[in-house]
Structures are given as structure tokens and as C-alpha cells.
C-alpha positions, 0 to 999 in steps of 0.5 A, a space after each residue: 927873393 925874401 918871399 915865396 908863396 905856394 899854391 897847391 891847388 887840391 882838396 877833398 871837397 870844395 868849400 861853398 863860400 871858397 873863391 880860391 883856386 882849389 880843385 876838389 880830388 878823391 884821396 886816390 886820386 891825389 897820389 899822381 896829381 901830387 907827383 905831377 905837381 911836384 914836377 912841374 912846381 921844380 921847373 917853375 921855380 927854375 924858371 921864375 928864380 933865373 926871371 928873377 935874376 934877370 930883372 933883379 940880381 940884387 933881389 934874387 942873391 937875397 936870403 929866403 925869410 918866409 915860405 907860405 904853402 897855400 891851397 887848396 889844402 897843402 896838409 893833403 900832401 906828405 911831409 916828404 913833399 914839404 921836403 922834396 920842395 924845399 930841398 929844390 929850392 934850397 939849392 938855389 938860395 939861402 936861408 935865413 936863420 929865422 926862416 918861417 915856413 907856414 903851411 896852411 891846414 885841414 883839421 879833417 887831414 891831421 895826424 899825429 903822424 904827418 903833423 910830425 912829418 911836416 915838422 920834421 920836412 922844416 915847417 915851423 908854423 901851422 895855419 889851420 882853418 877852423 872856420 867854427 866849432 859848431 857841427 851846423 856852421 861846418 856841415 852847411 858850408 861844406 868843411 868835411 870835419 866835425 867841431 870835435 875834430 877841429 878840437 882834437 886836431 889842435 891838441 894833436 897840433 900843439 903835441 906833435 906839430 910845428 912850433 907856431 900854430 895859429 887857427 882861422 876862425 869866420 863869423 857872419 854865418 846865416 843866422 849865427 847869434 852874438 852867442 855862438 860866435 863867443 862861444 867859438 871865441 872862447 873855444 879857440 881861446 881854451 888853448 892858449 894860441 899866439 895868433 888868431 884869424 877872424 874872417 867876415 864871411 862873405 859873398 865872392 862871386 861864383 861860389 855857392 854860397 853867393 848863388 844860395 843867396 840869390 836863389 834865397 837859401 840864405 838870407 844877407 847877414 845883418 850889418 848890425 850883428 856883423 859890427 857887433 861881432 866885430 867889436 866882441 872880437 876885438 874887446 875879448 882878444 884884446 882883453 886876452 892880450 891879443 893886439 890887432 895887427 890887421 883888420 882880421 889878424 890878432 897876435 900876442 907880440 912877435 907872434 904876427 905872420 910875417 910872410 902875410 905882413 910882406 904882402 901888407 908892405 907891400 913887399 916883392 914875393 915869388 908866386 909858384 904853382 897854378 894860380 899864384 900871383 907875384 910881384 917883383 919891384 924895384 925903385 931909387 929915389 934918387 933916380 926917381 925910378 920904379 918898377 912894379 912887374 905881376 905875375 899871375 900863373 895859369 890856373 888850372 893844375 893841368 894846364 899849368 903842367 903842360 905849359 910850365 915846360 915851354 915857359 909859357 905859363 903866366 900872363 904879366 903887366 907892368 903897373 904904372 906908379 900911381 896905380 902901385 902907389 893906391 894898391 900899395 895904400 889898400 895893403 898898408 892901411 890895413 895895418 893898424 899900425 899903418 904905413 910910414 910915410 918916409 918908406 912910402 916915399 921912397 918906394 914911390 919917388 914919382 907919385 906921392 903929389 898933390 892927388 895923394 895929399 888930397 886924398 890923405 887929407 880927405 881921409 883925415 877929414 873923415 876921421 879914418 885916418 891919422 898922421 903921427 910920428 910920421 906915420 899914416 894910421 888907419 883909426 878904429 873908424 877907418 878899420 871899420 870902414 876900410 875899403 872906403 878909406 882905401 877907395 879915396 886912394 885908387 
């Protein structure tokens, strides 16, 4: 399997517009939650790796190439925990030489000392979140650093941390100006960075962010200054020889994510802890045959170790092709350099017919989509207006 992601499901304090699986813990708290969900996380790689053997060797036997530690907020646990995880896993199969292995950050929980500890545990690629510079956007929105915190965690990040180190930025908060979302561009700037994320803020369901929007707290972002925020970014990234990758992701070359471009190929990837979600597939086009099994794990982290014992800890279905095929398109075409066609039809040798072409061609038509050097390429227009593109696919 060349692909595992893991989710730790804890943090300090909820975020109000955070629609992960993430479970606030007071620090003295954290010590056993984090023992428990080491335990239970080794027995279900255990058991997910020997499914996996089961319904793949050939995907199994291959080497691990991206390892991404998501939460929650994975920096709350100690570089010895990083080890203690990746040692289990190690066990059981190879490395490749060039292995990343991400572990997303809070500014609020760096040090000097577990930056070190995380590097020498084997993580080779920080992702930190950011999300502003400005002490009003974080504190109103419930991130527990400060501006001048997330300034110093950088610099401690680049002295003493893992080699990558790429920082989540989000534009769209109530009424931000055109000016303070520069000013957090220019900041994030200053240091140099090979990999930006630039976020839309957004409204995800059962978050308090939504809820204060419809109790009229905050108002609904202006879809103007939001499409100008949009095209400041990709101007003043792109005038700093960052190219965008993906609608929200910016890179200096070979520095893009590669576990995250996996998801975007829509590529086979492990799920482990409470909440993840996997998929395993395996198709031939010469049989015209294909398989596309997802896994989604309990979420909740006490439910999950009580279950993950009797094997009984995830919900799986089967995704029919075509529905694959639409899924697969939504992911890609948020590539700006999109989705070769040859690959597409060989993923999916049964479902790449008349109702594809006609799609393709209404995308066309639209001007959001173009066919080049065999390859399907979302336009500027179609980046901007995604999800419609990707609608006529589904």
C-alpha cells in the first residue's frame, strides 16, 4: 500500500468553523487518551494491512511512499509516539527511499524541543495551520495562538524542524479586507516557504461558525471580494514562482504534496484511526474489470478502541464504476494540470462511454474544460467554478 493516512482525533480547543473528527482534551487529559490510541491504532493496522493482503497481495507487498498524520491536532503527541507508530508499521512493510512523512501542526503546541523530536521520529514534512496572522481572525474563530506565535513557530519550524514545511493560510473571514488578506500573503511570504495552502473559508454543517451565520453573528462573505481574494493569491504566488497545482495549493517545483496529489489521482490508500476513510481498487483493462472498496472507521475515539479489538470498526461499500468514474473526475479536475485520459481509461475500462463524452463535451462548451496532449485540463474558469464543472461528471 503506497499510501497511509492517520487520523488523531484530539485537540485543545475545537475550532469554530472545524467539521473534522476532532475531540477537544484538556493537556492532562491527553497523556492516557494518547496511550489508549496507540494501542488500539497498532491493532488496526494489523488488522487493515492483513484485509488488505486479502483483497490485493499485489497492493499490499508494495512499498509505503506517503505517510500523512492528520487530526485533530497530531503535534499534541510526542516525537516518541511518531516513532512507536511508524516502527509498527515498518514491521510489515518497506519503505521507499524517498518516503514523506507529513504531520500536520498547531503553531500554539511547537517547540523547540518536540519539533526536534518529531524530526528525529522520521517526519520530514511539516504542514502547520496558520490559518491568519491577524490576533482578531484567530481569536474570533477559536485557534489558541496568537499572530506573533504563529511567527515564531515558523522560525522555530525552519531551525529546528523537519526539512519541508508548508503553512495553511484561510481567506473569507467576516469582514476581512482585500488588504489584510495581502498582508497575511506577504507575511507568509517573508519566509521563504516552498508549499502554500490557501483556504476559502466556508460554512460546513454543524460547526459554529455556520450556526452564527444563521443566527446573524456573521454575515455571508461577499462573492466579489472572495473572487478577488482568489485572483490576489494566484497573481502574487505566481509573481513569487509558486505555480498552482491544485485549486487551493501552491508549490515551488517538486515541492507539491505528494501524499495529498494521491488522493487528487485518485489513488489506493489506507485509512487508520477513528474517522479515517480509505479505499482499495483494483481494475485491467484487458479483463474490463474493476473494483473500488471504501472504508470508513468509527468515529468516535472511545467507540473505536472498544471495537477495533473484534474487528468490528468500520462501515464498507462497494462503489459502482461509473459513480468511481465521477468521484475519480471531481478529485482530478482539481488538478490544474488535470487528468490524462489514457490512465482514466484504464482505471475505468467499463465506464468511460457515451455519457462521459457528453459531459466532457458540455464542459468544453462552457469553456471550463480543455482536451491537450491527451490530457483533460480544468481552465482558469473551470478552477473557478469547480464544483459545477465536476457536477456535470456525477
Amino acid at each position: 500500500m503506497k499510501h497511509i493516512y492517520i487520523h488523531f482525533p484530539y485537540c485543545l480547543y475545537k475550532c469554530h468553523y472545524c467539521d473534522f473528527n476532532s475531540h477537544a482534551r484538556k493537556p492532562g487529559e491527553l497523556k492516557d487518551e494518547t496511550k489508549l490510541f496507540l494501542s488500539a491504532l497498532q491493532k488496526d493496522w494489523q488488522q487493515q494491512f492483513s484485509d488488505c493482503l486479502d483483497f490485493d497481495h499485489a497492493l499490499a507487498g508494495e512499498s509505503v511512499q506517503t505517510i500523512f498524520f492528520g487530526g485533530g491536532t497530531p503535534s499534541l503527541m510526542k516525537g516518541e509516539h511518531i516513532k512507536i507508530i511508524l516502527d509498527f508499521i515498518r514491521a510489515d512493510v518497506v519503505f521507499s527511499d524517498n518516503i514523506e512523512i507529513t504531520l500536520e501542526a498547531n503553531p500554539g503546541t511547537l517547540s523547540a524541543e518536540n519539533l526536534q523530536s518529531f524530526k528525529q521520529a522520521g517526519v520530514n514534512r511539516l504542514s502547520m495551520g496558520v490559518q491568519s496572522f491577524s490576533d482578531q481572525n484567530l481569536q474570533r474563530f477559536g485557534r489558541i495562538h496568537t499572530g506573533e506565535e504563529a511567527v515564531a513557530a515558523i522560525e522555530l519550524a525552519k531551525k529546528y524542524g523537519p526539512k519541508e514545511l508548508s503553512i495553511d493560510l484561510i481567506f473569507g473571514f467576516p469582514d476581512q479586507s482585500l488588504a489584510s488578506w495581502e498582508s497575511d500573503l506577504q507575511q507568509a511570504l517573508k519566509f521563504k516557504l516552498k508549499h502554500l495552502s490557501c483556504y476559502q473559508l466556508t460554512a460546513e454543517a454543524g460547526t459554529k461558525y455556520t450556526q452564527d451565520l444563521r443566527q446573524g453573528v456573521w454575515q455571508d462573505p461577499d462573492q466579489e471580494v472572495m473572487n478577488q481574494m482568489q485572483d490576489l493569491t494566484i497573481s502574487l504566488l505566481n509573481q513569487n514562482e509558486f505555480h498552482r497545482y491544485e485549486i487551493s495549493n501552491y508549490a515551488k517545483p517538486g515541492y507539491e504534496s505528494r501524499h495529498n496529489l494521491a488522493y487528487w489521482h485518485f489513488e489506493s490508500y489506507l485509512g487508520l484511526g477513528p474517522g479515517a476513510w480509505g479505499q482499495m481498487r483494483r481494475s485491467d483493462a484487458k479483463l474490463k474489470s474493476f473494483q473500488l472498496l471504501r472504508r470508513v472507521l468509527i468515529k468516535d475515539p472511545l467507540s473505536y478502541q472498544k471495537a477495533v479489538g473484534s474487528g468490528n470498526f468500520w462501515r464498507e461499500e462497494n462503489i459502482p464504476e461509473d459513480t468511481a468514474l465521477g468521484e475519480c473526475l471531481m478529485m482530478g479536475l482539481r488538478l490544474s494540470d488535470g487528468i490524462e485520459l489514457s490512465v482514466l481509461q484504464k482505471m475505468f475500462p467499463n465506464a468511460c462511454g457515451e455519457d462521459f463524452e457528453v459531459a466532457k463535451q458540455q464542459a468544453i462548451a462552457k469553456g471550463w474544460l480543455s482536451q491537450k496532449a491527451g490530457r483533460l485540463c480544468p481552465t482558469e474558469e473551470g478552477l473557478r467554478w469547480n464544483n459545477q464543472l465536476a457536477a456535470l461528471f456525477l
